[in-house]
Backbone as JSON, one array per atom type, in Angstrom:
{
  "sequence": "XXXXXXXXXXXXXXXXXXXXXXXXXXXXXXXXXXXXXXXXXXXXXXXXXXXXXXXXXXXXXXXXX",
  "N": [[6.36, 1.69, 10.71], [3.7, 0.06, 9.68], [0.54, -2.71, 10.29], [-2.0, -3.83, 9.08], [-3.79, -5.74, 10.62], [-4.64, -8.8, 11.71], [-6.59, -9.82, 9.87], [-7.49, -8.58, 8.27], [-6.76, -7.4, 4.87], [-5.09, -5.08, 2.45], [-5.6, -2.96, 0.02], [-3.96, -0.83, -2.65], [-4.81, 2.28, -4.76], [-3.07, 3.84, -7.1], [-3.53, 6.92, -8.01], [-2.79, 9.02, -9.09], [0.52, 10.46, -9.83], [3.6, 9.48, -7.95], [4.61, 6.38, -5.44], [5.98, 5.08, -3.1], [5.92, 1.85, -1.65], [7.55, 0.53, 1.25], [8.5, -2.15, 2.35], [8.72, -4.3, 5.82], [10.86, -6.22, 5.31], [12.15, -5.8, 3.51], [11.55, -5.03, 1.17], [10.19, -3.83, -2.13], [7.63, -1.57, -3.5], [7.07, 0.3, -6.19], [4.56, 2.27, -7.01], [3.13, 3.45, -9.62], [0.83, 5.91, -11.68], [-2.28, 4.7, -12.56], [-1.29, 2.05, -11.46], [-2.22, -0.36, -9.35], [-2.0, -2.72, -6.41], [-2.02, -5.24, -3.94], [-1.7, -5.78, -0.35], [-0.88, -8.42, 1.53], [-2.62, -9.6, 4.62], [-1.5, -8.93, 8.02], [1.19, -7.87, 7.07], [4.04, -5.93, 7.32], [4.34, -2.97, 6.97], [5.38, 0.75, 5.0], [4.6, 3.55, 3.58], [6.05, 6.39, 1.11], [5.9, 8.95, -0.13], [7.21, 10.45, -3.33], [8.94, 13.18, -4.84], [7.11, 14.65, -6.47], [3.85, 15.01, -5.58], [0.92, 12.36, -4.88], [-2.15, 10.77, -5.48], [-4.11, 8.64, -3.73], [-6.02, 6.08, -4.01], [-6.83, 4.18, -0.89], [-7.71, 0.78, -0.08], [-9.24, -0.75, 2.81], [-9.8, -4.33, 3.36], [-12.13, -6.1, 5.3], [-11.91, -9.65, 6.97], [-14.33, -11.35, 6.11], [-16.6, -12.86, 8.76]],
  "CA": [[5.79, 0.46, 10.19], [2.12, -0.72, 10.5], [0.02, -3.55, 9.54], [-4.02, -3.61, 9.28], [-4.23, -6.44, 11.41], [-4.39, -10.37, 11.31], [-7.95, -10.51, 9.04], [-7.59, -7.12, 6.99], [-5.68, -7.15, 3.32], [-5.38, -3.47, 1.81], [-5.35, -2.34, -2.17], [-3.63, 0.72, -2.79], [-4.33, 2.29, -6.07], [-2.35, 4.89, -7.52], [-4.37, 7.81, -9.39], [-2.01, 10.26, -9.85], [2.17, 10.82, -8.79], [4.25, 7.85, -7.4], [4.15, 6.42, -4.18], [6.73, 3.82, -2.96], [5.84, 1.01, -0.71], [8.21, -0.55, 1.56], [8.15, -3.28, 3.35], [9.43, -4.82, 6.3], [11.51, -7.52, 4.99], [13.46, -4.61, 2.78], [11.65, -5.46, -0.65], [10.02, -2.26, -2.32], [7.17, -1.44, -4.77], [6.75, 1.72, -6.75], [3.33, 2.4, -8.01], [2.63, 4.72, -10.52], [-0.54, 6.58, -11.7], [-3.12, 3.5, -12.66], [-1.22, 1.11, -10.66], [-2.6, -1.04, -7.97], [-1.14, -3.37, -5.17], [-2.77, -5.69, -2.25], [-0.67, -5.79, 0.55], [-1.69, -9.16, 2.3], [-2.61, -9.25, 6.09], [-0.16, -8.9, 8.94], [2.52, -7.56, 6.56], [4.36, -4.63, 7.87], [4.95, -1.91, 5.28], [4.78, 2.11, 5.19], [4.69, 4.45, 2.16], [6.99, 7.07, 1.0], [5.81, 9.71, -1.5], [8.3, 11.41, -3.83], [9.15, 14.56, -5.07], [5.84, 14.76, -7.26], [2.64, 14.65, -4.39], [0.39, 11.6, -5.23], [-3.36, 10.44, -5.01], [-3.98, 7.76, -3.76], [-7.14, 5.1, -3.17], [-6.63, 3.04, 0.18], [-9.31, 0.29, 0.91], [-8.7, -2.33, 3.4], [-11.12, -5.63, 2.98], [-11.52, -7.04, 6.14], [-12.16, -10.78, 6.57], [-15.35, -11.85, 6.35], [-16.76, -13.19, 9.65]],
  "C": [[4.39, 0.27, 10.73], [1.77, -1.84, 9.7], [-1.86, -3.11, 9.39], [-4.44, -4.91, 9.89], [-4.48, -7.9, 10.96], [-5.52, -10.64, 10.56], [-7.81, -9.18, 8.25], [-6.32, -7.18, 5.84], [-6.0, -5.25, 2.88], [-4.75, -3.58, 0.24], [-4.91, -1.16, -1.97], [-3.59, 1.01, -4.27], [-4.23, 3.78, -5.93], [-3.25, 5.79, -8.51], [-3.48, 8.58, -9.8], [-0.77, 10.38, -9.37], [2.7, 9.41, -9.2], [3.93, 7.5, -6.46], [4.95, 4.9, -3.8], [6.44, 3.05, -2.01], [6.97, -0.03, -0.12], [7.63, -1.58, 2.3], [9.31, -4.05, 4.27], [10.37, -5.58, 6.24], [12.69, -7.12, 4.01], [13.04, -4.49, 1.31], [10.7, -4.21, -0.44], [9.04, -2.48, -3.12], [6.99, -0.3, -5.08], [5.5, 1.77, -7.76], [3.08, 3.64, -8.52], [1.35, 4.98, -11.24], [-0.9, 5.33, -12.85], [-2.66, 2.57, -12.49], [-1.82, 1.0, -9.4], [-2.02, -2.19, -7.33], [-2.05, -3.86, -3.96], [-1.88, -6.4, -1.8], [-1.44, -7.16, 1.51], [-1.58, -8.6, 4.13], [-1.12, -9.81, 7.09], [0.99, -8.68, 8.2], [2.66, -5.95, 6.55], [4.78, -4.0, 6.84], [4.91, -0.11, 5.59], [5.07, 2.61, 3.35], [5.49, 5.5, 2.71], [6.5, 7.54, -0.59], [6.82, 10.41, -2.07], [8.16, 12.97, -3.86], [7.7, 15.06, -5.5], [4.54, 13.85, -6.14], [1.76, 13.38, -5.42], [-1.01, 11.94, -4.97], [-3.67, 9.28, -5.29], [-5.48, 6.97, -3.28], [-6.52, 3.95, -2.35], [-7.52, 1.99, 0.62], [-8.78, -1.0, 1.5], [-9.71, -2.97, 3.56], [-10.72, -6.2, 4.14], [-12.24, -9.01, 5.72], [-13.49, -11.21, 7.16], [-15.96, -13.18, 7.33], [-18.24, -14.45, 9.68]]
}
């Protein structure tokens, strides 16, 4: 499990594959190629690629100071 910290949100978009996101709390998302997803801050989650390798864009936005 990680987070990106109490002022950072992250987007994850999906270019190509699957790419399942859990999350701490037990709930799930599955993004598939031209899906995207922002994971708010301090929420614990990891990924889990399938059978079929992915590519993936990660950008975390921190909070503007």
């Amino acid at each position: 499990w990680h987070t990106h910290g109490k002022f950072s949100k992250e987007i994850i978009a999906c270019i190509e594959g699957e790419i399942l996101i859990i999350f701490q709390d037990g709930s799930k998302v599955l993004l598939k190629e031209t899906d995207d997803y922002k994971i708010e801050k301090e929420v614990a989650h990891m990924a889990v690629v399938g059978e079929t390798p992915c590519e993936i864009i990660a950008m975390t936005i921190p909070k503007e100071v």
